[in-house]
C-alpha positions in Angstrom: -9.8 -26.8 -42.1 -12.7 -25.5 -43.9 -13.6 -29.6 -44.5 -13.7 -30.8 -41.2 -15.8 -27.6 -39.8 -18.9 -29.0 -41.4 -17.9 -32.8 -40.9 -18.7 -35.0 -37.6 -17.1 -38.0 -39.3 -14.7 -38.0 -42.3 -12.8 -41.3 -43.9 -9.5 -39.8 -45.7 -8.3 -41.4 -48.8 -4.7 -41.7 -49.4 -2.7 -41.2 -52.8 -2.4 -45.0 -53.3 -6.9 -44.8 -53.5 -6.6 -46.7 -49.9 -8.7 -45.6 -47.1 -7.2 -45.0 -43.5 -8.8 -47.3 -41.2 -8.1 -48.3 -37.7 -6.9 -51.8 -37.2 -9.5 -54.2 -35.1 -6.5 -54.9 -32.6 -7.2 -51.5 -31.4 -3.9 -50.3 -31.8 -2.7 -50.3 -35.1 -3.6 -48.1 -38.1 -3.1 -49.6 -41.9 -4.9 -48.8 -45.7 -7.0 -50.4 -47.3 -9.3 -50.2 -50.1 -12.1 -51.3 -48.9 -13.8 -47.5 -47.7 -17.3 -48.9 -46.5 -16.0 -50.4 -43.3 -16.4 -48.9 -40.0 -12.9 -48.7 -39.4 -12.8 -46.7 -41.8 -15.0 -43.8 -40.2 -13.0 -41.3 -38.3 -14.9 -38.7 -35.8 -13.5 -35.1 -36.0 -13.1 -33.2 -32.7 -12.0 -29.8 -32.3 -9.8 -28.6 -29.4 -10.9 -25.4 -27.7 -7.4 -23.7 -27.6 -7.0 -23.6 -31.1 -8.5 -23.1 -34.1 -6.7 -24.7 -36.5 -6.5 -28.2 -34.8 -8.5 -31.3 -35.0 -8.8 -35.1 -33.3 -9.4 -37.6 -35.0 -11.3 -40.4 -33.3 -11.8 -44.7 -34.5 -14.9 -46.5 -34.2 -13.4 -48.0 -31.0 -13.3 -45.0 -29.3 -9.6 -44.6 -29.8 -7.4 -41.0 -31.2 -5.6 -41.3 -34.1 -1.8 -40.7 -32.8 1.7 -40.0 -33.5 3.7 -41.9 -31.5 7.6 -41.3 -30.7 8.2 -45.3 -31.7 10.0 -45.7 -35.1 8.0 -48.1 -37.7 11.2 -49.9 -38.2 14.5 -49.1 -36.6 16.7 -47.5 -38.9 14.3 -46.6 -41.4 12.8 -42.6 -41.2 9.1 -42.4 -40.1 7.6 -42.9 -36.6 4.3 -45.0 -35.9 0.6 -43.9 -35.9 -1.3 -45.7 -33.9 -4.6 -45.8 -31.8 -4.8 -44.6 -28.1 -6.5 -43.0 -25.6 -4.5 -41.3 -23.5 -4.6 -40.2 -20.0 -4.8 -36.9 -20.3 -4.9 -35.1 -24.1 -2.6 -34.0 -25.4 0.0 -33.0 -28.8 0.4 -36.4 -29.9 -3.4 -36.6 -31.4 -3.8 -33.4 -32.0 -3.3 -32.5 -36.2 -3.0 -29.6 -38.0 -5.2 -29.5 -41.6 -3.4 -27.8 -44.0 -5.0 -27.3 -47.4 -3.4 -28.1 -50.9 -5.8 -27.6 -54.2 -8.5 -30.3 -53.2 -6.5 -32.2 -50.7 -5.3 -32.1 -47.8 -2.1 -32.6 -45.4 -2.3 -33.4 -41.7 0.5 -32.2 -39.7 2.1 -33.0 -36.1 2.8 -30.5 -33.8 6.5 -31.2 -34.6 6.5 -30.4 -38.2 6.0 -34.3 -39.5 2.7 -35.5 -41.3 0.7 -38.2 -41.8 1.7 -40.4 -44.6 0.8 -43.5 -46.4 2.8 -45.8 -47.6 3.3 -47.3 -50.5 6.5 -49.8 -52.1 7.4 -53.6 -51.1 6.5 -55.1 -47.3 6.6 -54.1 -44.9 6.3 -50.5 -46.2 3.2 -51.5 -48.1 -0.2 -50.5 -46.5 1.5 -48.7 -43.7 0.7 -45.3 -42.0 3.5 -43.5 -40.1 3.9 -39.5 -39.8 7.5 -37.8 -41.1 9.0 -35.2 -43.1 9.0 -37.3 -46.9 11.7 -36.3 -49.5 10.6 -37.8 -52.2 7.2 -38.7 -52.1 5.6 -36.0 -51.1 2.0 -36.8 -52.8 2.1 -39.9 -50.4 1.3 -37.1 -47.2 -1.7 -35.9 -49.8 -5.0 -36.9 -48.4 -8.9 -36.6 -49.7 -11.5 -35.7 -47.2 -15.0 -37.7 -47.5 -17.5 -36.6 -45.2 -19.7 -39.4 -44.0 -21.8 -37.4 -41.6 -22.2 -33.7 -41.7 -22.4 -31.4 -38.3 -25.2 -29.8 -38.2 -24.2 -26.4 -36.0 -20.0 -25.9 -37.0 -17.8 -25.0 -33.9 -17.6 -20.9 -34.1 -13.8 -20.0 -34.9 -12.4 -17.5 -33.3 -10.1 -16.5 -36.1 -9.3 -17.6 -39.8 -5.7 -17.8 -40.3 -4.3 -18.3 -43.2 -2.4 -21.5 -43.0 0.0 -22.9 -45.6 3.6 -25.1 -44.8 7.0 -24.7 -44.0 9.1 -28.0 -43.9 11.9 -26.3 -42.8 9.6 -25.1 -39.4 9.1 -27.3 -36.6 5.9 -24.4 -35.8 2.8 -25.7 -34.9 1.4 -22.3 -36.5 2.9 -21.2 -39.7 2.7 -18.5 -41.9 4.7 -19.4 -45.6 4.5 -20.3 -49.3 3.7 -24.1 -49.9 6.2 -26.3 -52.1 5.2 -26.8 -55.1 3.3 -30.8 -55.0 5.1 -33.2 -57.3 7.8 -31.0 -58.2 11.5 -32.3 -58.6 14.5 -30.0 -58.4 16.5 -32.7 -60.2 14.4 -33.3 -63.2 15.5 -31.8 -66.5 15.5 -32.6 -70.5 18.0 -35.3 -70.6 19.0 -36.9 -73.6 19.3 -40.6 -70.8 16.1 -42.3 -71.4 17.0 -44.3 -68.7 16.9 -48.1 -67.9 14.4 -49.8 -65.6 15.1 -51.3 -62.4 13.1 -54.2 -60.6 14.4 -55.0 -57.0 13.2 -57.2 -54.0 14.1 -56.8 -50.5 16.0 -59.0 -47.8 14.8 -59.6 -44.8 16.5 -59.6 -41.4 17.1 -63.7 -41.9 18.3 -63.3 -45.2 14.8 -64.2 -46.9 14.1 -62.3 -50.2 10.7 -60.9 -50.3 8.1 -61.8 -52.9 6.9 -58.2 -53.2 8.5 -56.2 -56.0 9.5 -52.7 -56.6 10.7 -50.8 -60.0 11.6 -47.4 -61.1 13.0 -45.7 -64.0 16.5 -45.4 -63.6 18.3 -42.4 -64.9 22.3 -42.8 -63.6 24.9 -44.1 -64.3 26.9 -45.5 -61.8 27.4 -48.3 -58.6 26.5 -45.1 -56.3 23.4 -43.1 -58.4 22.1 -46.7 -58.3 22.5 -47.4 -54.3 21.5 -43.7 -53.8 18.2 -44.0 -55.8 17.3 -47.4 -53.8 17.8 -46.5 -50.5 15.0 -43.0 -51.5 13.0 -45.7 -53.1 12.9 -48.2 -50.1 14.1 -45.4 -47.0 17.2 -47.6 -45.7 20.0 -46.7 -45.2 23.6 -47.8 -45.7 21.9 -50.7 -48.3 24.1 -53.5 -50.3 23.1 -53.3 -53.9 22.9 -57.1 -55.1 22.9 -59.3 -57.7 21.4 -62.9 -57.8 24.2 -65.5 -59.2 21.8 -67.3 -61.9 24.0 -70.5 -61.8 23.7 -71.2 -57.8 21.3 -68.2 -56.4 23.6 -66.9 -54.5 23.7 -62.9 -53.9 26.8 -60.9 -54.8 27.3 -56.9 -53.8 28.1 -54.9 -57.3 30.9 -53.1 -56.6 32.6 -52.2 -60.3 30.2 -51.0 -62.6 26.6 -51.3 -64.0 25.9 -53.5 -67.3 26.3 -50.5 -70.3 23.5 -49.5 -73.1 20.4 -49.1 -70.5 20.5 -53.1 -69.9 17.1 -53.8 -67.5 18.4 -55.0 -64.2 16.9 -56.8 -61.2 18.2 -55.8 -57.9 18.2 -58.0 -54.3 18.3 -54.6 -51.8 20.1 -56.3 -48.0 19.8 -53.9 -45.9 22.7 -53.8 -43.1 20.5 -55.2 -40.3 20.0 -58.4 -42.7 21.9 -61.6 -41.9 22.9 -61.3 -45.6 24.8 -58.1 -44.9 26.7 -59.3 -42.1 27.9 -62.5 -44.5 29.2 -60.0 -46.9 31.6 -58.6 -44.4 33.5 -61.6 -43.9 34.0 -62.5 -47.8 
């Protein structure tokens, strides 16, 4: 909070080195690199009930805002978007929460601003949830771009940290401990790597491509991993057929000794999914 006491206008730099900015349509809110445009300029107001909230206001006069909307249906995370609405009110109010240098922004019902990262139409995206698995993607830098010169007077200093488990606006707990994994461990499987594009609802593969480290071993580690990597659900793992193209499901096992694999990810809304079904 202590950042934005001092600040009339902030950017906020996400993990992936983009910059917030507010879409010229007025309404939409994406990343980019590019930090030196106005969009990027965000002016910090402070609500009078609370101490420990902020607004966040575009260059178009418009509040930084967590809508109800899903980004994409079926997928976790809910829109952020630019409005003004009638009367203010929890949906552009955030919560600052500190972690080392950076800082988190949280909703009144427990979800926080994120940026996205991965294949489209993920890529460049801003939408506010609950992540669990990348939580440094909710991690944001604070840049002031134009100091205020006589700081609102607080009327106390709470000390503030998170609570996932809380849907709180105002919570008192122990943080969780940023880039942590409770399923890493000295393994002896070094792993195999895994490239993978996704399918569109017509049954178009993407150009875009994703990879991780892969550390399983079977049909459903494999499916499990991609749908945290890509945040679908109920997902057909694929291969491409390098004879005619055509996409097959794996459904026996994966290729042995760590063999590099390229994966086609349909999710179920796809066209593609529904053609599996009547194989």
């Amino acid at each position: 909070m202590e950042y934005f006491q001092r600040a009339k206008a902030v950017r906020l730099r996400s993990h992936h080195r983009k910059y917030l900015l507010a879409d010229d349509d007025g309404e939409h809110v994406i990343q980019d690199r590019q930090g030196t445009f106005k969009n990027a300029r965000w002016k910090v107001e402070f609500d009078d009930k609370y101490d420990n909230v902020i607004r966040l206001k575009s260059c178009f006069g418009r509040y930084l805002t967590a809508s109800e909307d899903p980004h994409i249906l079926g997928v976790t995370g809910q829109k952020v978007i630019q409005s003004v609405p009638r009367k203010i009110n929890s949906s552009v109010e955030w919560e600052p929460i500190l972690e080392a240098s950076k800082v988190r922004l949280k909703t009144r019902y427990g979800n926080y601003l994120r940026a996205n990262g991965g294949v489209p139409p993920w890529r460049n995206s801003i939408t506010h949830d609950i992540p669990h698995r990348h939580r440094n993607w909710i991690l944001w830098d604070v840049e002031i771009v134009e100091i205020r010169l006589h700081p609102p007077k607080r009327k106390s200093d709470p000390s503030l940290d998170l609570d996932l488990d809380s849907s709180s606006f105002h919570l008192l707990s122990c943080p969780f401990p940023m880039g942590s994994d409770p399923n890493s461990g000295n393994s002896k499987n070094e792993g195999r790597m895994i490239y993978y594009k996704l399918v569109d609802d017509d049954g178009e593969i993407y150009d875009e491509e994703g990879s991780f480290l892969f550390k399983g071993n079977t049909i459903e580690d494999l499916t499990q991993n991609l749908e945290e990597e890509t945040e679908l659900e109920n997902i057909t793992v694929c291969s491409r057929n390098p004879l005619n193209g055509r996409l097959y499901p794996l459904r026996l096992a994966l290729p042995p000794n760590n063999t590099t694999l390229n994966i086609i990810v349909v999710p179920e809304t796809s066209k593609a999914a529904k053609d599996f079904q009547t194989i």
